[in-house]
Structures are given as structure tokens and as C-alpha cells.
N, C-alpha and C positions, 0 to 999 in steps of 0.2 A: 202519146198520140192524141191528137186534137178530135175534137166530137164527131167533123165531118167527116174525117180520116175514117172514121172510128163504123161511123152510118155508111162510108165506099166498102167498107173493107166485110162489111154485116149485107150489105146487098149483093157482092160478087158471091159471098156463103153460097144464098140463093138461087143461083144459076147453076145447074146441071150443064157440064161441061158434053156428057149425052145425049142429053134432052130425052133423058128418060126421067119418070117423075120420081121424087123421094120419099120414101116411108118413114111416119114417123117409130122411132126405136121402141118405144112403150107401146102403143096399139098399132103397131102396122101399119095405120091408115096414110092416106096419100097425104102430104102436108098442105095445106092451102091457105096457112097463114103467118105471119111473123109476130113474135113476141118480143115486142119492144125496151119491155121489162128485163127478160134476162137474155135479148142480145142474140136469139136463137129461132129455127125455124120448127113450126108448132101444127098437130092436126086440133080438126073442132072438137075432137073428144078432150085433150086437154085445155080446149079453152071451154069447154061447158063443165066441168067436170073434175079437170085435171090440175094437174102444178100450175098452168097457166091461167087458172080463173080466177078474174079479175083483176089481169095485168093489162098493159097498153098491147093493145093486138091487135095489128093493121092485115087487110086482106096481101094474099104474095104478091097478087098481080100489079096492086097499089104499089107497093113497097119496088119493086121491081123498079115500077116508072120511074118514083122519085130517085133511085140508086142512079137508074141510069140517065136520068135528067141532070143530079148530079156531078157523075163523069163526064157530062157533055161540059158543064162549066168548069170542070176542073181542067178540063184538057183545053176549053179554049183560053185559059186561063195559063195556063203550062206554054202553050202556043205565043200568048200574047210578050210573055215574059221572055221566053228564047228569042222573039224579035227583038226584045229591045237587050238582050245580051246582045242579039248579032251584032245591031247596030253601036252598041257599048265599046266592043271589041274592033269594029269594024273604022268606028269615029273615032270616041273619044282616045281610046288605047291607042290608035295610028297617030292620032295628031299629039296626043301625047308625047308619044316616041317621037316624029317628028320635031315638038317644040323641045325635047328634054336635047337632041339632037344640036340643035340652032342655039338653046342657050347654054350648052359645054362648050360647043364652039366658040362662042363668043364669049364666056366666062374666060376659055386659054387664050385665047386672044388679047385680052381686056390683062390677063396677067403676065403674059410673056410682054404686053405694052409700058404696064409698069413698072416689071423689071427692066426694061433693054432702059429706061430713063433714070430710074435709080442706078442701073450701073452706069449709061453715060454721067450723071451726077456725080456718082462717086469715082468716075475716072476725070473728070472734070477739078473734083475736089485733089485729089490725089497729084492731079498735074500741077493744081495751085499751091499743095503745100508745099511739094518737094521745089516748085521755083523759090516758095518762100524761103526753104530751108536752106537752097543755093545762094541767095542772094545774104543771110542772113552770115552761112560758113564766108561767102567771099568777104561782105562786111568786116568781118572779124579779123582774118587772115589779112585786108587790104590793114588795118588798126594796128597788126602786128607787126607788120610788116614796117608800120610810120614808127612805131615804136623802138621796132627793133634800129631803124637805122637812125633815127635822132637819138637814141642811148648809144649807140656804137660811135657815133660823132661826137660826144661828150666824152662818152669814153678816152677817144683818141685826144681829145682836146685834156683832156684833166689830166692825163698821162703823162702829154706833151708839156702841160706847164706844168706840173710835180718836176718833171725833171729837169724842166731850167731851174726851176725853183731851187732844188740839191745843188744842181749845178751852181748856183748862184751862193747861196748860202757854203758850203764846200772851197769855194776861190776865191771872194772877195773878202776885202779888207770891212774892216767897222765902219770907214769914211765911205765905203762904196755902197755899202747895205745899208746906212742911215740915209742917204741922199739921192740911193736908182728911182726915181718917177717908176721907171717899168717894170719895180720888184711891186711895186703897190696896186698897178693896173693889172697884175696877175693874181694876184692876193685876192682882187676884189673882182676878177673872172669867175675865180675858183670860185668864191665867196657863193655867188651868183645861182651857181649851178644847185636846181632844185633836186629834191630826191626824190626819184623811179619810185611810182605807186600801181599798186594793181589793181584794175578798176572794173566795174561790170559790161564795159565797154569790149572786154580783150576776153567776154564771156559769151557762148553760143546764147541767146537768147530762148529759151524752151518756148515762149510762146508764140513762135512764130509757127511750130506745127500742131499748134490748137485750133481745133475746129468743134463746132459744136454739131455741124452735121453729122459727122466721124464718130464723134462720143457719142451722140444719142444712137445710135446703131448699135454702136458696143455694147453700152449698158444694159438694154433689151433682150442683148444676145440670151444670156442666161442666169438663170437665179440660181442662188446658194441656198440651201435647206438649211436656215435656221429655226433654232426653239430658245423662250426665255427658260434661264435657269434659276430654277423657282428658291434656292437657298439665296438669290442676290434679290430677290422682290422683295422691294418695302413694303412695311406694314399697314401702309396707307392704300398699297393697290391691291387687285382678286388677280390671279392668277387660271383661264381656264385649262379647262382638263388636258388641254391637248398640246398646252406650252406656247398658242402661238397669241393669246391675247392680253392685254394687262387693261384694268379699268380698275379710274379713280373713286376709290371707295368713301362717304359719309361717312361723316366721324362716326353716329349709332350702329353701325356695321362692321367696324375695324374690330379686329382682334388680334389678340399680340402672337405672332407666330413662333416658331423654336428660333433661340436665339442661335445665330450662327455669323460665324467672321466675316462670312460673305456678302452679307445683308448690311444694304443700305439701310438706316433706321429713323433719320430724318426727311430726307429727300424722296418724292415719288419718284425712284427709280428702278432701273434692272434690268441687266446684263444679258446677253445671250453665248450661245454655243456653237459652235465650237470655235476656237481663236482663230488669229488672223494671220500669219506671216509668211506667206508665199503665194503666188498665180495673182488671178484675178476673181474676185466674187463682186456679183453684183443681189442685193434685196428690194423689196416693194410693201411698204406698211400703206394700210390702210390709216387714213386719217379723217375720212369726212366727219365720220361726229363730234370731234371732238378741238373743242376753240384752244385749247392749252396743252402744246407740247414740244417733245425737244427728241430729234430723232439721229444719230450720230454714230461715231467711235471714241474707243475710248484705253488707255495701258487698262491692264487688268489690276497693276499695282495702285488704281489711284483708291482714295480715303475712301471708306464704306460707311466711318460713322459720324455722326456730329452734325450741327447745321453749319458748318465753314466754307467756305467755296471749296476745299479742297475734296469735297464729298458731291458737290452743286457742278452736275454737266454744263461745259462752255465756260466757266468760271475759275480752270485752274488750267498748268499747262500739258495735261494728261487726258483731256477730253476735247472732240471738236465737233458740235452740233448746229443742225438747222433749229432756230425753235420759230414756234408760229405763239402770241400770246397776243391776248385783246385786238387780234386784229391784222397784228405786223408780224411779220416776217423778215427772221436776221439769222446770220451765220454768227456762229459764238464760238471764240476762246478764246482762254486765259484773261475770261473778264473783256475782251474787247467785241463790239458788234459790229457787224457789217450789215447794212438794210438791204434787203431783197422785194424789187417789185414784181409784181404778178397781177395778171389781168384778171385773175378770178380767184375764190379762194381753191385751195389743192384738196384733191379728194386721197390724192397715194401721194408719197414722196419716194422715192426711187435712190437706194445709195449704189455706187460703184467703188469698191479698193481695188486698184492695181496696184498693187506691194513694186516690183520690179521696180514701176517707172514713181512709184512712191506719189501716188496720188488718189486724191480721196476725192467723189466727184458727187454732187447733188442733184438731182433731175426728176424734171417732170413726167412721169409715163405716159401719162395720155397725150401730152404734144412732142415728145423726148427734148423738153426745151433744160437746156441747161441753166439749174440755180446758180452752183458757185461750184469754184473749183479750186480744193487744196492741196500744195504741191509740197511736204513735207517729210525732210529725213528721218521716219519712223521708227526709236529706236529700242521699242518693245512690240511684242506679238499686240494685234490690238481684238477687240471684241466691240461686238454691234453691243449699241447703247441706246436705254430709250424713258423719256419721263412722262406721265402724264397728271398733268392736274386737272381735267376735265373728260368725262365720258368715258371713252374707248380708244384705244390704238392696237390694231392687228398684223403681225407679219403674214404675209401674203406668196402662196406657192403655187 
């Protein structure tokens, strides 16, 4: 309780709710003054004489005033404050309500606006690929079809002279087959005729239903809960607690970990969990800090130990990663690189595996611009793969 509280609550004491006068307890006498000291109402025998001499001792009548000059300010005071509740409540909370009102409204509005364009978008995109993929089946089907009837007319033709041909050889004389002109213009028909190859021409083309609108929706859809599996980190990276970051450790800081089969021992790299070989997963690694790294898939059978490419992500043909180094930015495998431009350096790289359709996809999250896209017959379970030779790199959930 605050002092003034304290001085309202010491002066109502005071007021005989009768208005008959108070005795004090110790002499009887009528009280007619306040003890400041301890808080209590006091006659003059205790302030001459008593408990109360020479304490702070104000006349009642005094004490009275200022109690109740006090409650005069406290209530205008209480008064002044209820108005500006009312008007609190009355203003701001109405227009509050009001503006909270106008801006749901327009928030649903503003997002039912950019979905009904995303899905015209994506019914726009949708109508384009499948004419793509119509024009693409007729293409094929029209190839086959030239195919099928220039081999069927060869057919017939090579049929047709094979069998003059027996015919010929079967009835003529030695004077006749040394000297026919027309055994030799057959000979050199036949001759003629190339042989039937099968070509990527008489193949659906896949990329006619690639879109990069399409994918970057996909990828986004949802992420896979990965963790690094701390027996495959090299000795050269930390490992934090929680499995989901790797950083490239200073040579004064490395320590030799337990030796295990799984453990990369040259290469800053290290594997994650759990493998790969069915549905679709998509991940997001944080990369901003870090100027050197390689973030991919990979067989779980490839090499763990040694400096050989066979152990080196992107360098053999069991691993296929994005790496960013000094600068650039390449898809890698099997030793070959492909360059990747980018307007700005990348803060996440974003993977997508669709196993089914057997494609491995690269992408940006914050624009969902697609890096690179690999379309390969996968023919082991694979695992998220990741190196870093600078800073930090985090999978992200």
C-alpha cells in the first residue's frame, strides 16, 4: 500500500461513522488528536505524558481536513481516469475494432486475389504443358508412323528382290547369271538399303513437361526431416548437438574421432539420414556463411576413405552435387561441371528427390528459381550429402 493510500485509509480511522465522539482506550479521554508516529488516533494525556510523547502529533480536526482534501483529489483523480477509459473504449477500442475489421477484410481479399492468379497461373501453365505434351506424343507417333511405313516398303522391296534373286540363282544357267545386267542392279538395290536404327527422335522427349513454375511449387511443398549421421563426419568438421549442422573446423581444433567404416577421413564431408528410395523429399541447408561448399546426393556405397575422387563428392559416379567455391557456382559429377549463374550469392539451396519420376532438382527458396535439374536412373537407395570447406552449413526445418 502506497503512503497516500496509507494517510486515506488513517484518516477514514478518524471519522465516527455516529458522530459520536471516541474515547481513548488507556484514559478514557475524548480523542482530539492523531499520532502520526504510530498511525493511530490519540488523547492529550498520551501526547503529554503518554506512549505518544514526542511523536508527530497533528490536531483531529487538522488531520481530518487534509484526509479529506486528499479524497477530494483522489476521486477527481479516479474521475479523471474513468473518462479517459470511457473515451479509450469509446475511440480507440471502436476504431480499433473497426480498422482490425477493414484490414481482415482486405487481408482476404488481397489473398483469395492471389490465389484465384496463381491458380489461373497454374491452369494456364497446366493447359501449356499438356498441349506441349500433345504436340510432343503426336510428334513421336507422326516419326513412327514415317518409320513404320518407309521400313515396311523396304521390307517389301527386299523381300521382293530376295526372291527374284533365289528365283534367279535356282533357274538360270552360268551364261545367264554371269551376263543379267539385272542380277547386278538388284545386288546393288539390296546393297543400298541402310539398316533400321533407333534414335531419340521415336523417344517422348521428358522435357517438354518441364516447367520451372510447376517445380518451384513442388519443392516448397514440403520438407523431409533430415539429421547428419555423426559416424560419417569427417575429422575435419564439428558436428552440433542437434545433428543438423556441420562446420569446418582449424587444423588447432581438429581431433581424431573413433575410427569408424562410415567416416569420411579425408574429405570434409557427411552423410545424412535416413536414405532415399521411394516418394518425394524435398530439404533446405542454410548456406550464407559459408564461401565453400557442396550440397547434394549421393549411393551410400560410395568410398569413405582416402583422398581419391572416389571418396571426393561430384568427382565419381556415385555422388551428384551443387558446389559453390571461390565464387562460382557448378553442378558436379563424375568429375564433370556444369556453371550455374545466379544474380546474387544464395543464402539456402533447396534439394527436391522425386525417386518415381527419378529426378534430382536444385532450387532456389527464396525466388523458387530453379538451379539444375537431374534426370537419372537411380540404381541405389541414395542419402543427402554435404561438404564444407568454410564456416558453417545447416539443414534447415
Amino acid at each position: 500500500m502506497s503512503k497516500s493510500e496509507s494517510s486515506v485509509g488513517s484518516g477514514a480511522d478518524s471519522l465516527s461513522t455516529s458522530g459520536e465522539a471516541k474515547l481513548c482506550p488507556i484514559h478514557e479521554q475524548e480523542v482530539q488528536f492523531y499520532c502520526g508516529t504510530e498511525g493511530r488516533l490519540t488523547c492529550s494525556k498520551c501526547v503529554s505524558d503518554g506512549s505518544c510523547q514526542g511523536h508527530k502529533v497533528t490536531e483531529l480536526v487538522t488531520q481530518a481536513t487534509g484526509v479529506r482534501n486528499q479524497l477530494v483529489d483522489v476521486c477527481e483523480k479516479m474521475q479523471l481516469q474513468a473518462l479517459r477509459i470511457e473515451r479509450f473504449i469509446d475511440r480507440t477500442l471502436t476504431a480499433r475494432e473497426k480498422a482490425v475489421q477493414t484490414d481482415a477484410n482486405s487481408a482476404r481479399e488481397r489473398v483469395l486475389a492471389q490465389v484465384n492468379v496463381v491458380r489461373e497461373a497454374l491452369e494456364e501453365e497446366e493447359q501449356r504443358l499438356l498441349e506441349a505434351i500433345q504436340r510432343e506424343e503426336e510428334r513421336v507417333e507422326q516419326c513412327l508412323l514415317t518409320q513404320r511405313a518407309h521400313w515396311t516398303r523396304t521390307l517389301e522391296k527386299l523381300t521382293h528382290t530376295r526372291t527374284s534373286l533365289v528365283h534367279t540363282l535356282t533357274n538360270s544357267t552360268d551364261t545367264m547369271i554371269s551376263s543379267n545386267e539385272e542380277i547386278n542392279d538388284r545386288i546393288e538395290d539390296a546393297e543400298g538399303i541402310g539398316e533400321p536404327r533407333d534414335t531419340e527422335k521415336l523417344t517422348l522427349n521428358r522435357g517438354c513437361s518441364d516447367s520451372k513454375f510447376m517445380v518451384g511449387l513442388w519443392a516448397t511443398h514440403r520438407l523431409t526431416a533430415l539429421c547428419f549421421e555423426a559416424q560419417t563426419v569427417s575429422p575435419l568438421l564439428s558436428l552440433s548437438n542437434d545433428q543438423r549442422t556441420l562446420t569446418f573446423l582449424p587444423k588447432r581444433q581438429r581431433q581424431l574421432p573413433p575410427s569408424d567404416p562410415a567416416r569420411f577421413d579425408s574429405w570434409p564431408n557427411a552423410l545424412c539420414s535416413p536414405p532415399m528410395s521411394s516418394a518425394t523429399h524435398s530439404w533446405v541447408l542454410d548456406v550464407c556463411t559459408s564461401a565453400a561448399f557442396k550440397v547434394g546426393v549421393c549411393y551410400s556405397s560410395i568410398e569413405r576413405k582416402g583422398s581419391g575422387n572416389g571418396a571426393r563428392l561430384g568427382y565419381n559416379t556415385k555422388s551428384w552435387v551443387l558446389s559453390h567455391y571461390d565464387g562460382d557456382l557448378s553442378f558436379c559429377h563424375d568429375g564433370c561441371n556444369v556453371g550455374i549463374t545466379v544474380a546474387k550469392k544464395l543464402k539456402r539451396v533447396g534439394l527436391l528427390l522425386d525417386w518415381p519420376s527419378q529426378t534430382l532438382l536444385f532450387y532456389d527458396p527464396e525466388s523458387t528459381a530453379v538451379l539444375h535439374v537431374v534426370r537419372h536412373a537411380f540404381s541405389e537407395p541414395l542419402l543427402a550429402a554435404c561438404a564444407v570447406a568454410d564456416q558453417s552449413v545447416s539443414i534447415l526445418h
